[in-house]
DSSP file (Angstrom, degrees, kcal/mol; ACC not computed):
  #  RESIDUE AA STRUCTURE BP1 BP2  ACC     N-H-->O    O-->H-N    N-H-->O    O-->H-N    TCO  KAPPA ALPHA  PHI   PSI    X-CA   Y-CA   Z-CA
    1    1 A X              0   0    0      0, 0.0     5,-0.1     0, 0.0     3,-0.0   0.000 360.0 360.0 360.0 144.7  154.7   84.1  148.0
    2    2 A X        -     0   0    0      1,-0.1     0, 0.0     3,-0.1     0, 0.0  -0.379 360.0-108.4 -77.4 174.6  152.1   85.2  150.6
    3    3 A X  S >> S+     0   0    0      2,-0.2     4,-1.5     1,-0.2     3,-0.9   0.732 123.0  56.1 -84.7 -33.9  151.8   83.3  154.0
    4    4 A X  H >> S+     0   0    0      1,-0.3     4,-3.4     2,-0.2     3,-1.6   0.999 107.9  42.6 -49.9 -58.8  148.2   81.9  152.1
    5    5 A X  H 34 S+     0   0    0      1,-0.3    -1,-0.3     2,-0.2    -2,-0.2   0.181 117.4  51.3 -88.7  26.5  149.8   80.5  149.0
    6    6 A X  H <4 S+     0   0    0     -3,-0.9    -1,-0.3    -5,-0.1    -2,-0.2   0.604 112.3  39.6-109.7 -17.4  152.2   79.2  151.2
    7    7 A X  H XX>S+     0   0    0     -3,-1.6     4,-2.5    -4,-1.5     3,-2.2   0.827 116.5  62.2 -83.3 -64.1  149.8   77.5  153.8
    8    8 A X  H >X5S+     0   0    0     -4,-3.4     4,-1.5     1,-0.4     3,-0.7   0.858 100.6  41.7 -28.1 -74.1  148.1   76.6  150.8
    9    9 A X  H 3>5S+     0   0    0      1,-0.3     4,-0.5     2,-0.2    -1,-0.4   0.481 108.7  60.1 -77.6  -0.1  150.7   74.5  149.0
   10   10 A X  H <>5S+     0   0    0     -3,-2.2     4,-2.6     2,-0.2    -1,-0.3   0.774 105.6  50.5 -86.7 -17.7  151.7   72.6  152.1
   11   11 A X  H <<5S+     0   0    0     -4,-2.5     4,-0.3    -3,-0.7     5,-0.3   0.801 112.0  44.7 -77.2 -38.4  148.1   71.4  152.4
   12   12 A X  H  X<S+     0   0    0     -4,-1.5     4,-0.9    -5,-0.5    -1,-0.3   0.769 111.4  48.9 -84.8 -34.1  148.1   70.4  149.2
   13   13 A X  H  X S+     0   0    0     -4,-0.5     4,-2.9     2,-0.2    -2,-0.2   0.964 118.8  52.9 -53.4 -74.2  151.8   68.7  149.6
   14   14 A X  H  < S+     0   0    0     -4,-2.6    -2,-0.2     1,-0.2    -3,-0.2   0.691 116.7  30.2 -25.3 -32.8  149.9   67.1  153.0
   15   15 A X  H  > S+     0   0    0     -4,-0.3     4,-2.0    -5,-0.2    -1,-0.2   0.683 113.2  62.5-130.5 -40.1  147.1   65.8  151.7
   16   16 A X  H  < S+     0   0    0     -4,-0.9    -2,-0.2    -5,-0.3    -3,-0.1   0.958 108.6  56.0 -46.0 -52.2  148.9   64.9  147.9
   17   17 A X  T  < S+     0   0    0     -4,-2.9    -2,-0.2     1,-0.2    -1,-0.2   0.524  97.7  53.6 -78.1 -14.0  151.0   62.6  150.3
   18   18 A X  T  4 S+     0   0    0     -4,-0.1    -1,-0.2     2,-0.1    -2,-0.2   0.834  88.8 107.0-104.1 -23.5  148.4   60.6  152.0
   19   19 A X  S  < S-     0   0    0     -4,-2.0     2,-0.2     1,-0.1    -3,-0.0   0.089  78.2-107.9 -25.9 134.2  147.0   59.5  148.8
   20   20 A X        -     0   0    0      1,-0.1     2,-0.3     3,-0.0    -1,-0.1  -0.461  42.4-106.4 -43.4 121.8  147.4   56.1  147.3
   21   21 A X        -     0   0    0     -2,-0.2     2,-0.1     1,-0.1    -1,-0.1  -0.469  33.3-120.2 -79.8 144.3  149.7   56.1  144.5
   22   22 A X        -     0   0    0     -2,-0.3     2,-0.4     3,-0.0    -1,-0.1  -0.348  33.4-177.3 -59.8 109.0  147.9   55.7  141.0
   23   23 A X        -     0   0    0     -2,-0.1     2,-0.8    40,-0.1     3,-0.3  -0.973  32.2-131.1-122.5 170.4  149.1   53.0  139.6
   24   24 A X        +     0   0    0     -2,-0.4    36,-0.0     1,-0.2    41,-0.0  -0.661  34.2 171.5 -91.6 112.6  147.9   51.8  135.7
   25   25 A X        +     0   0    0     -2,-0.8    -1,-0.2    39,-0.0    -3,-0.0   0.776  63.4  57.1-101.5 -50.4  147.2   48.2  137.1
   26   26 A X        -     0   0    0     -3,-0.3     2,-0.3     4,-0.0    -2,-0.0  -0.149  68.1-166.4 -73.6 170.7  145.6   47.7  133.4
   27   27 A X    >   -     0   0    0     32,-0.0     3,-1.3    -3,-0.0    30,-0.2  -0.964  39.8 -73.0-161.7 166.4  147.0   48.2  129.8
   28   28 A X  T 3  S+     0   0    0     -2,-0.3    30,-0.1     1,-0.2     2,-0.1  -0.077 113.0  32.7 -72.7 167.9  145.6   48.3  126.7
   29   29 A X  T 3  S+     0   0    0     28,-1.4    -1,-0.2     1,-0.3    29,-0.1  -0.328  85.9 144.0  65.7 -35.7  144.1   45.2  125.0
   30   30 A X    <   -     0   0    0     -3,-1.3    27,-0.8    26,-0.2     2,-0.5   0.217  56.0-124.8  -7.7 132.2  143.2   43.9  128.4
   31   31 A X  E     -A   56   0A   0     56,-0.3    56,-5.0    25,-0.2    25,-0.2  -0.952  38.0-170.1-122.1 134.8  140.1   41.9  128.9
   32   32 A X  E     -AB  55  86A   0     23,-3.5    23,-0.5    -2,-0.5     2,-0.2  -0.353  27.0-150.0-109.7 164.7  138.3   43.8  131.6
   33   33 A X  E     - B   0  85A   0     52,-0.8    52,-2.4    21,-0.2     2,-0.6  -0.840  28.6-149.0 -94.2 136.7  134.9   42.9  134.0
   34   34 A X  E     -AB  52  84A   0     18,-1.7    18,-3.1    -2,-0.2    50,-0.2  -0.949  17.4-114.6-132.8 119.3  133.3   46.7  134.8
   35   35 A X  E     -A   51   0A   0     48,-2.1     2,-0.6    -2,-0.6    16,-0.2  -0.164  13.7-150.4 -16.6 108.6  131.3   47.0  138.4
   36   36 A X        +     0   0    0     14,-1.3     4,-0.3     1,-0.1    -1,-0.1  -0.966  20.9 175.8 -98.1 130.7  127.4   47.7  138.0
   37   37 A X  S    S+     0   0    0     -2,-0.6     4,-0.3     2,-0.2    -1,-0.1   0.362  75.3  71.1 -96.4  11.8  127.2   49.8  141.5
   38   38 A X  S >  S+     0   0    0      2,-0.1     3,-2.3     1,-0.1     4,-0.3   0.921  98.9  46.1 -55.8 -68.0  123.4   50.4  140.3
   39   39 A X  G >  S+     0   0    0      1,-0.3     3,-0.6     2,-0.2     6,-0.2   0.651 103.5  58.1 -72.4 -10.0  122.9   46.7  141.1
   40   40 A X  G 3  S+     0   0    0     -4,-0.3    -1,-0.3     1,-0.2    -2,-0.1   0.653 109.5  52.5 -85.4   1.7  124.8   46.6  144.8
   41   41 A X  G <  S+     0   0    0     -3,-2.3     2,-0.5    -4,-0.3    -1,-0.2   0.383  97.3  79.4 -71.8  -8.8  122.2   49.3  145.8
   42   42 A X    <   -     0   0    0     -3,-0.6     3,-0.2    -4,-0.3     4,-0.1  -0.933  48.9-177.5-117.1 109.9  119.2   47.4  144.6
   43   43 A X  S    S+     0   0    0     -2,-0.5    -1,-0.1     2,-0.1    -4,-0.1  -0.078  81.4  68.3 -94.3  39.9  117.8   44.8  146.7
   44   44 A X  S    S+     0   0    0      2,-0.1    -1,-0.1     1,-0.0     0, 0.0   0.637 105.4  53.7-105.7 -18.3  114.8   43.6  144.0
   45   45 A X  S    S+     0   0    0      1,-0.2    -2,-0.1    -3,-0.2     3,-0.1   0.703  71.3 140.6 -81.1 -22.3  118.2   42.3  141.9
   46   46 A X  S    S+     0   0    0      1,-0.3     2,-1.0    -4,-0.1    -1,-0.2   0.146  73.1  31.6 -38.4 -69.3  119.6   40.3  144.9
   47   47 A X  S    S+     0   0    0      2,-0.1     2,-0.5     3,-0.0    -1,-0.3   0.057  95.0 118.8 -65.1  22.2  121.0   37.1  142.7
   48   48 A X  S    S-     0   0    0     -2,-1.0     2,-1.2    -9,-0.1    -3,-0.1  -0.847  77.8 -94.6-115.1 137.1  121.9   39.1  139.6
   49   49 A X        -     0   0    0     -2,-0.5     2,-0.7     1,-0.2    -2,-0.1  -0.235  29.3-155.3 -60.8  92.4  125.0   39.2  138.5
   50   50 A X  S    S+     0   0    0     -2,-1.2   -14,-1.3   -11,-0.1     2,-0.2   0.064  70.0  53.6 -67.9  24.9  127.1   42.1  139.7
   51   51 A X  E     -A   35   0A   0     -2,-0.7   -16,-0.3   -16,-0.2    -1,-0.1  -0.851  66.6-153.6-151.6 122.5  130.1   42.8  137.0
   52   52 A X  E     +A   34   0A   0    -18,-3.1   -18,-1.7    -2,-0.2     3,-0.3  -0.253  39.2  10.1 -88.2-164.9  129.2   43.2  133.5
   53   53 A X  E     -     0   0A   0      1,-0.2   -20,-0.1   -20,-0.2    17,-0.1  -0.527  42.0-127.9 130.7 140.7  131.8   42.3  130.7
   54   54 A X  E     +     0   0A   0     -2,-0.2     2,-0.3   -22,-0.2    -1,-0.2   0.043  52.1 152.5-153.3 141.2  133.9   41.4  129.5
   55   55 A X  E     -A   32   0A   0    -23,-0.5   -23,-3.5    -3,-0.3    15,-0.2  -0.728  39.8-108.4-121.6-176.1  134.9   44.5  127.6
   56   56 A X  E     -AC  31  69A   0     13,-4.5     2,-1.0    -2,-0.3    13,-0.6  -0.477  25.5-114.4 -99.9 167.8  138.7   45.6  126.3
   57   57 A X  E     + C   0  68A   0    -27,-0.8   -28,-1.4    11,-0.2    11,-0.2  -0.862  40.7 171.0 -97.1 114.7  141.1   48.5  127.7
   58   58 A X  E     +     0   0A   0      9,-2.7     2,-0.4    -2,-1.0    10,-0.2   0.819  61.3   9.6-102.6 -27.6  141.1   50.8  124.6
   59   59 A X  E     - C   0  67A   0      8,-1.0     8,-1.2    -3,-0.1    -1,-0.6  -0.914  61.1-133.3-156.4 153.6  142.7   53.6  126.3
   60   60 A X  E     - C   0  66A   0     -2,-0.4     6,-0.2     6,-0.2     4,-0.1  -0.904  27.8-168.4-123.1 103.5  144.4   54.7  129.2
   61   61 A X    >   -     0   0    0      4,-2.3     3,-0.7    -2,-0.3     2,-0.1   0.056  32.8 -82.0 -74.4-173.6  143.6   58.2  131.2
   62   62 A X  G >  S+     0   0    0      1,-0.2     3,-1.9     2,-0.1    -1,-0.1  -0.357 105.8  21.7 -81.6 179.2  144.9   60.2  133.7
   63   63 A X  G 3  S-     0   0    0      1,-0.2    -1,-0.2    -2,-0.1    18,-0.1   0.644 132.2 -58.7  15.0  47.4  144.3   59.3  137.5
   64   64 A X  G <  S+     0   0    0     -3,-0.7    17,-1.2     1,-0.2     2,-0.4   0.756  96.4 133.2  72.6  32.9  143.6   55.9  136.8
   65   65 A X  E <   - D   0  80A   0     -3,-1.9    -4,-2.3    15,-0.2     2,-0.4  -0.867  31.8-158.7-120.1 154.3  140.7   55.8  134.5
   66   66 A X  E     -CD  60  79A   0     13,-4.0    13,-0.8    -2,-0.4     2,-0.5  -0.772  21.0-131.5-118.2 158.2  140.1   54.1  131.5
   67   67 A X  E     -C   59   0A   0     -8,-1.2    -9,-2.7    -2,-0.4    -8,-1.0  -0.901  32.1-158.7 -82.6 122.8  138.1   53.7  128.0
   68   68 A X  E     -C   57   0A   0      9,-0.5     7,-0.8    -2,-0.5     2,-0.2  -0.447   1.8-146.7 -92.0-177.4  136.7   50.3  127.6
   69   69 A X  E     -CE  56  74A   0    -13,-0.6   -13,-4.5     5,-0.2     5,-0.2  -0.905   8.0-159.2-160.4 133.1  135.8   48.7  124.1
   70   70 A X  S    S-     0   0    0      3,-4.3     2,-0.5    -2,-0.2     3,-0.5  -0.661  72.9 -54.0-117.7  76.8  132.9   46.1  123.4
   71   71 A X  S    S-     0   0    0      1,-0.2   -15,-0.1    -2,-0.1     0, 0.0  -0.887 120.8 -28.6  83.2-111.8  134.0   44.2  119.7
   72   72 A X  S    S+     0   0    0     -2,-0.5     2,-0.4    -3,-0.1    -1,-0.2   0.309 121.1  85.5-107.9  -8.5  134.3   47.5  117.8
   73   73 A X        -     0   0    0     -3,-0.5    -3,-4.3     0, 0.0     2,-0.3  -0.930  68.1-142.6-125.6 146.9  132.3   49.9  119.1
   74   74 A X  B     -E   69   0A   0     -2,-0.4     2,-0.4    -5,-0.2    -5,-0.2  -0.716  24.9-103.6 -96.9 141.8  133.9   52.1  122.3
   75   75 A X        -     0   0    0     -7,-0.8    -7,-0.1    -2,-0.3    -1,-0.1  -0.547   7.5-145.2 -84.9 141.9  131.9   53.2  125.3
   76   76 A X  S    S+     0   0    0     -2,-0.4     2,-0.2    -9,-0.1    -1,-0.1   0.744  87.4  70.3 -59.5 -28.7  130.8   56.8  125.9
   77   77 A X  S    S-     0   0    0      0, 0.0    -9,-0.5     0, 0.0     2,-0.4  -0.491  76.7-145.9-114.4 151.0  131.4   56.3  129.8
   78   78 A X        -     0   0    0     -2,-0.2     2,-0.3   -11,-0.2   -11,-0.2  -0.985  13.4-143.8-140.8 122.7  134.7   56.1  130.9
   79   79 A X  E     -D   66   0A   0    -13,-0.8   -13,-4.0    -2,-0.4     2,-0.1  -0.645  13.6-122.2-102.3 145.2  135.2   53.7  133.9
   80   80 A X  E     -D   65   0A   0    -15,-0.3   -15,-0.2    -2,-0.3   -16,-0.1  -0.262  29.1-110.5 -52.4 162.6  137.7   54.3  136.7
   81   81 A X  S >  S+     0   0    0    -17,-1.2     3,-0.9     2,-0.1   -16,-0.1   0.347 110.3  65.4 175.9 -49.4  140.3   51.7  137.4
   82   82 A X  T 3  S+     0   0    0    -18,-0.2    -1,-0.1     1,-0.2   -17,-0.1   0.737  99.6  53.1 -75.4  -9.8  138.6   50.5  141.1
   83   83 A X  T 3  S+     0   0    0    -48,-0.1   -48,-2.1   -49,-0.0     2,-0.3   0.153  99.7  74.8-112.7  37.0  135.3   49.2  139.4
   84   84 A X  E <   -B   34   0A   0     -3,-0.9     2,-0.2   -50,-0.2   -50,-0.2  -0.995  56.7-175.9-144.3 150.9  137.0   46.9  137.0
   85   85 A X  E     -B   33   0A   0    -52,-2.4   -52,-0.8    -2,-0.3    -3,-0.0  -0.901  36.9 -94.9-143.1 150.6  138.6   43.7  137.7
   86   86 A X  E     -B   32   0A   0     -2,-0.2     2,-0.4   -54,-0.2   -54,-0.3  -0.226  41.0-141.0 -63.6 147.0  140.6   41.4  135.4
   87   87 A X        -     0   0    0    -56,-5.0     2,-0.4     2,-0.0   -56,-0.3  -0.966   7.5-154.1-123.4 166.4  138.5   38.4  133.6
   88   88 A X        -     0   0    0     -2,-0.4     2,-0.3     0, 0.0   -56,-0.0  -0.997  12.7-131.3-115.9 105.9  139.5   35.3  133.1
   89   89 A X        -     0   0    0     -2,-0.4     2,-0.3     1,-0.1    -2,-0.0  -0.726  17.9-123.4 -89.0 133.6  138.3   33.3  130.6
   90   90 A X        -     0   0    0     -2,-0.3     2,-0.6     1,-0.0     3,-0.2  -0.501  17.6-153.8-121.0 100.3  137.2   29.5  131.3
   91   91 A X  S    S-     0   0    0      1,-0.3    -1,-0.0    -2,-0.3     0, 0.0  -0.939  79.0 -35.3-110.1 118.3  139.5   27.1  128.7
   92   92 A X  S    S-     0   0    0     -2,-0.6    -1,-0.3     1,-0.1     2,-0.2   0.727  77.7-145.9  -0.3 112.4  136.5   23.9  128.6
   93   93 A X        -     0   0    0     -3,-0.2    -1,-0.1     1,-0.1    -3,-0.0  -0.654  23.8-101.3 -78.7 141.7  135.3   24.0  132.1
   94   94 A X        -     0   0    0     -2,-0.2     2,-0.5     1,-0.1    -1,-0.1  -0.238  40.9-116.2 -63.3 175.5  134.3   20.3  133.3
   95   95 A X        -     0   0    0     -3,-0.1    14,-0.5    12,-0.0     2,-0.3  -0.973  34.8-157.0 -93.2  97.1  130.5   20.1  133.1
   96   96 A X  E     -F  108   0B   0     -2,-0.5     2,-0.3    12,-0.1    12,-0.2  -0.739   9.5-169.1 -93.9 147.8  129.1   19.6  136.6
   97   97 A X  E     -F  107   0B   0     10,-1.7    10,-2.4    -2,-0.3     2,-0.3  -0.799  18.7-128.0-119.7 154.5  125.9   18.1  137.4
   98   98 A X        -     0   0    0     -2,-0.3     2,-0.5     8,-0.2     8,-0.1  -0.752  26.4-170.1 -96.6 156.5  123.9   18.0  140.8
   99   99 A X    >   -     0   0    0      6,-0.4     3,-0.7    -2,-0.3     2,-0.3  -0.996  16.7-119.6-128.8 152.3  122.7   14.6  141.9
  100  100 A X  T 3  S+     0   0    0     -2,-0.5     3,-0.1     1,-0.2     5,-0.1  -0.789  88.8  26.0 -98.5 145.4  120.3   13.6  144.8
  101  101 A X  T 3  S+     0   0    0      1,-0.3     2,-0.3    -2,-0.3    -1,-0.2   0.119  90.5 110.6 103.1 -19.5  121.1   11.8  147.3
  102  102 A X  S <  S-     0   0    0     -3,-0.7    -1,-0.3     2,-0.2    -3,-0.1  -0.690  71.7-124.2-118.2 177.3  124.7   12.4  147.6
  103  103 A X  S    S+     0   0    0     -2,-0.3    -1,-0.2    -3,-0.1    -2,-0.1   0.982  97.0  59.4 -76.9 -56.8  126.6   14.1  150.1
  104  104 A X        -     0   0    0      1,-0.1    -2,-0.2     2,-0.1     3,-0.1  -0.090  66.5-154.8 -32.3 153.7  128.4   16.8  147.2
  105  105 A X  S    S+     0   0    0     -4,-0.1     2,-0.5     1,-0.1    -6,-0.4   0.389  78.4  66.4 -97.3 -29.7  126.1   18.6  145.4
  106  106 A X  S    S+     0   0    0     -8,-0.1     2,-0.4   -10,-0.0    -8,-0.2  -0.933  71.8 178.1-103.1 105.2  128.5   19.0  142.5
  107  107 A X  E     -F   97   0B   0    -10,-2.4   -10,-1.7    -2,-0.5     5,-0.1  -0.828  33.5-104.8-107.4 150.2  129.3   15.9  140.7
  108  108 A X  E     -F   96   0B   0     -2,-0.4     4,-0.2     1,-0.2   -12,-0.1  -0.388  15.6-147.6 -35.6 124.9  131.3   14.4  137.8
  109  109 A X  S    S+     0   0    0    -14,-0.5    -1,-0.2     1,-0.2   -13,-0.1   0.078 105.3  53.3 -62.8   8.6  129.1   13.4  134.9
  110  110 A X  S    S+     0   0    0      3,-0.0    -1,-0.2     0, 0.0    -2,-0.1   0.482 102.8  54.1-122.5 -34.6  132.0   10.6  134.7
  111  111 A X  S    S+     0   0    0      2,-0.1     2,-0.5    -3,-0.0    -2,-0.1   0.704  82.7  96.2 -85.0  -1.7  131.6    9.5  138.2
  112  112 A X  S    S-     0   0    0     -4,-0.2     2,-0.2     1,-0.1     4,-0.0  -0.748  85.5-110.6 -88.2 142.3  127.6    8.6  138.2
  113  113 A X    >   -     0   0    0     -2,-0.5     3,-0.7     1,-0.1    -1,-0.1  -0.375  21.0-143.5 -64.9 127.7  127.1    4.8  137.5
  114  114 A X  T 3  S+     0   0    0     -2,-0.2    -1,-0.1     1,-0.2    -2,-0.1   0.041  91.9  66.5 -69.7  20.9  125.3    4.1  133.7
  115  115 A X  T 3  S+     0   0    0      2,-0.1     2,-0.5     0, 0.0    -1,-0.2  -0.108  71.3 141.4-142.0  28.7  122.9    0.9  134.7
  116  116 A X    <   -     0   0    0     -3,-0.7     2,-0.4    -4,-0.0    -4,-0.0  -0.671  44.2-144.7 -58.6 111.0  120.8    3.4  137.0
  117  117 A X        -     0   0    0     -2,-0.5    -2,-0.1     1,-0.1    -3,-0.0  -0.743  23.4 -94.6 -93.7 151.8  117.1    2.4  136.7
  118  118 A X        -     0   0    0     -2,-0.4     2,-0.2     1,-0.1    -1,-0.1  -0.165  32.2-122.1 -35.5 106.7  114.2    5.1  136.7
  119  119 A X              0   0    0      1,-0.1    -1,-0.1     0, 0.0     0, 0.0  -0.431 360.0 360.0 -46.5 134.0  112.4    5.8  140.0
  120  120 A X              0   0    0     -2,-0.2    -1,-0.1     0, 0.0    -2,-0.1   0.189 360.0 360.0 -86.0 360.0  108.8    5.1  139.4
């Protein structure tokens, strides 16, 4: 080997070695939420909800990218592995209501008294 392809492949050893290691943090069937970085660049979106989803792991690629799945039909786009975050689905979420007047802003629908009469 020349003094190049020897320079060469330590640089590449170097630089191999400060990398993170890849790990497959997903696996298939997974239910996924996938990063729009469109919308953190966009300030007309400001309140809009910045991970779409929730789609499935159909496959797993090299260097830590994946194919999602929406129902049946697979996406063209194959997302990397840092703009998707696990979801978690909501088994019967309480119902919260706002009320005025009280110091909370979120309250129990259980906890507001029933013989309230109608401001006029």
């Amino acid at each position: 080997a020349t003094h190049i392809e020897h320079s060469q492949a330590q640089q590449k050893k170097w630089h191999d070695d400060k990398l993170p290691p890849i790990t497959n943090e997903f696996k298939i069937r997974n239910k996924v939420l996938l990063h729009r970085t469109k919308a953190e660049k966009q300030w007309n979106g400001k309140f809009e909800n910045k991970w779409d989803g929730s789609f499935f792991i159909h496959e797993v690629l090299d260097n830590g990218s994946y194919k999602l799945r929406l129902d049946d039909k697979i996406l063209a786009k194959v997302a990397h592995g840092d703009y998707l975050k696990h979801y978690h689905s909501r088994n019967n979420p309480k119902p919260l209501i706002s009320q005025i007047g009280t110091h909370s802003p979120l309250v129990n629908p259980e906890d507001i008294p029933q013989n309230l009469e109608p401001i006029v």
